[in-house]
C-alpha positions, -999 to +999 in steps of 0.1 A: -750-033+351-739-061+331-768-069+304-754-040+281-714-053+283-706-061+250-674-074+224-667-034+225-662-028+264-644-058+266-619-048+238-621-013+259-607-029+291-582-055+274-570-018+255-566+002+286-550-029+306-524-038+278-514+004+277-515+004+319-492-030+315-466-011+290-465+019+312-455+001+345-424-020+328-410+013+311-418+029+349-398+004+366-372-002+341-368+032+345-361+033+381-400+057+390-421+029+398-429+047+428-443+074+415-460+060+387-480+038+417-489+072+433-501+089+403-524+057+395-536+059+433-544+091+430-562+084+396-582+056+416-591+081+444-608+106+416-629+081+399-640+069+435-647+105+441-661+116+413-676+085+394-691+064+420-695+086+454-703+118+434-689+143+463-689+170+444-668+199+464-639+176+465-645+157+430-645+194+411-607+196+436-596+169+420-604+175+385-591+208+385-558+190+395-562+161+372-563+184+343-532+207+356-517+171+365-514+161+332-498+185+317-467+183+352-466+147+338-462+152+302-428+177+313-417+151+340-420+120+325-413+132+290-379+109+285-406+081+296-432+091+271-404+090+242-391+056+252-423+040+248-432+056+217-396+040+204-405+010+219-440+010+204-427+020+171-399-006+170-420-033+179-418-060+152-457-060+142-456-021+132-419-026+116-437-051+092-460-032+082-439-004+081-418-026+056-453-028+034-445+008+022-401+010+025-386-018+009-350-027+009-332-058-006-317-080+019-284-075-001-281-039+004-293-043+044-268-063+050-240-045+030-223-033+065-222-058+088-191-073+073-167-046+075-183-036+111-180-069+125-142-077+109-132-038+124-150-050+157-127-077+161-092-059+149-098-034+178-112-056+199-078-075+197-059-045+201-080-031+229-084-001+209-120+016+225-148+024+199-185+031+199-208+024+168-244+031+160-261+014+135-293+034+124-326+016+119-360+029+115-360+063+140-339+090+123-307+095+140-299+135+125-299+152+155-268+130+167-253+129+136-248+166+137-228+164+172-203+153+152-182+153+121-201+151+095-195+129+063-205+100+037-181+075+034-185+041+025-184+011+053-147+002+056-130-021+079-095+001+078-116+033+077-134+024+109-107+011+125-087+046+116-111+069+131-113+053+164-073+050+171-057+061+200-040+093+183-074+107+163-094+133+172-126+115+166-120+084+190-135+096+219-170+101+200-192+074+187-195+068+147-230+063+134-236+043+104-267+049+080-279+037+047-249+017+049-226+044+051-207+061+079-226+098+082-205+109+113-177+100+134-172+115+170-210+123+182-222+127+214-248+107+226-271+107+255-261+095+289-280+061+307-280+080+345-307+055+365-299+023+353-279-007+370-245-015+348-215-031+364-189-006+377-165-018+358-181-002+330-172+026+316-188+058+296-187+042+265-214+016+278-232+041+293-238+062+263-246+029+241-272+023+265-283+056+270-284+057+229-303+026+235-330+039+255-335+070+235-335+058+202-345+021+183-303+022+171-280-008+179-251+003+196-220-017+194-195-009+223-160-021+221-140-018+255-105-004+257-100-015+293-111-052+285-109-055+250-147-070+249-177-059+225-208-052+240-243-044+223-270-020+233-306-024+215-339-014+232-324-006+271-311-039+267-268-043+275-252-078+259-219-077+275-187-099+261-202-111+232-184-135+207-176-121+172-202-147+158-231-132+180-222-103+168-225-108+133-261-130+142-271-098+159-266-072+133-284-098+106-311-105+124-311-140+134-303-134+171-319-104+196-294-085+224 
């Protein structure tokens, strides 16, 4: 059984248990462990059946409902699916490489983070409420038009404007792109099965929910507690110093 194992089968099985590895921390991140450990049982039971015991009868059962099976899965664990391919594309291996072929100057990166992080702390101060995505590598267009669009540069007093208590965009979040604000007052996606503290409110809900959905980071700035808060990769830093922030949104320090 063992004289034809080679460098390839072994490669084979470190493949298939790094992707079965991935799968179960998104699944109980996720809050559907459970059924992720029945659908591998039943996974186990079919190979038993078909592979090694080769009962036919119920082995062609089971592979009729394998193949149907797949397909229920795709449709019910499709948020899942797209929250591993952000995290997979995110990762910082395939972001290097993907910085082979798109290259920006550190200088024009970073052009942003000033005027976010001083507008962060004004409302933070004031308790003013606000909500901020920064765009990175996954396109963010489909949010972008839930709001009001427009291309404006990054401005401390601008940002601050749109998200006072009397505008008609404060309630939405602003997302920033290509250092420039692209729309104010989107709506983002909801996190529904995740633990956060009560005391949290929508606003950290839908930066996590943004989070989880999309490779953004989301900065959250409370208007019951005057705190910031940042959302990156399911991941919630909560009360966060203005310096973190600004070591965050360089680079030189991970939510």
């Amino acid at each position: 059984m063992f004289v034809s194992f080679g460098i390839k089968d072994a490669i084979d099985i470190l493949l298939v248990a790094f992707l079965m590895y991935q799968i179960y921390k998104l699944m109980k991140s996720s809050g559907t462990l459970t059924i992720f450990s029945g659908v591998v049982s039943i996974i186990v039971v079919w190979v038993l059946v078909s592979q090694v015991l080769e009962m036919r009868l119920i082995g062609g059962i089971l592979d009729k409902f394998i193949n149907v099976g797949f397909i229920v899965l795709v449709i019910l664990f499709q948020d899942e699916i797209r929250r591993f391919l952000v995290a997979l594309g995110s990762n910082k291996s395939w972001r290097f490489l993907y910085s082979l072929f798109r290259k920006r100057s550190e200088t024009s990166k970073e052009k942003y983070i000033v005027p976010v992080v001083l507008a962060c702390m004004n409302m933070a101060k004031k308790k003013t409420g606000a909500l901020i995505v920064i765009q990175r590598e996954m396109d963010l267009f489909t949010y972008i038009q839930t709001g009001e669009m427009f291309n404006a540069d990054v401005n401390a007093r601008l940002i601050e404007t749109i998200f006072f208590k009397n505008s008609l965009l404060h309630d939405g979040a602003m997302i920033i792109a290509d250092n420039e604000i692209k729309a104010a007052g989107c709506i983002l996606p909801i996190a529904h099965n995740v633990a956060i503290p009560k005391e949290m409110g929508l606003r950290h809900r839908s930066g996590l929910g943004m989070s989880l959905e999309t490779d953004a980071l989301v900065i959250i700035v409370s208007e019951e507690r005057g705190s910031i808060s940042v959302a990156h990769n399911g991941k919630l830093s909560i009360d966060i110093s203005v310096e973190d922030l600004q070591q965050i949104l360089s680079g030189e320090k991970e939510v």
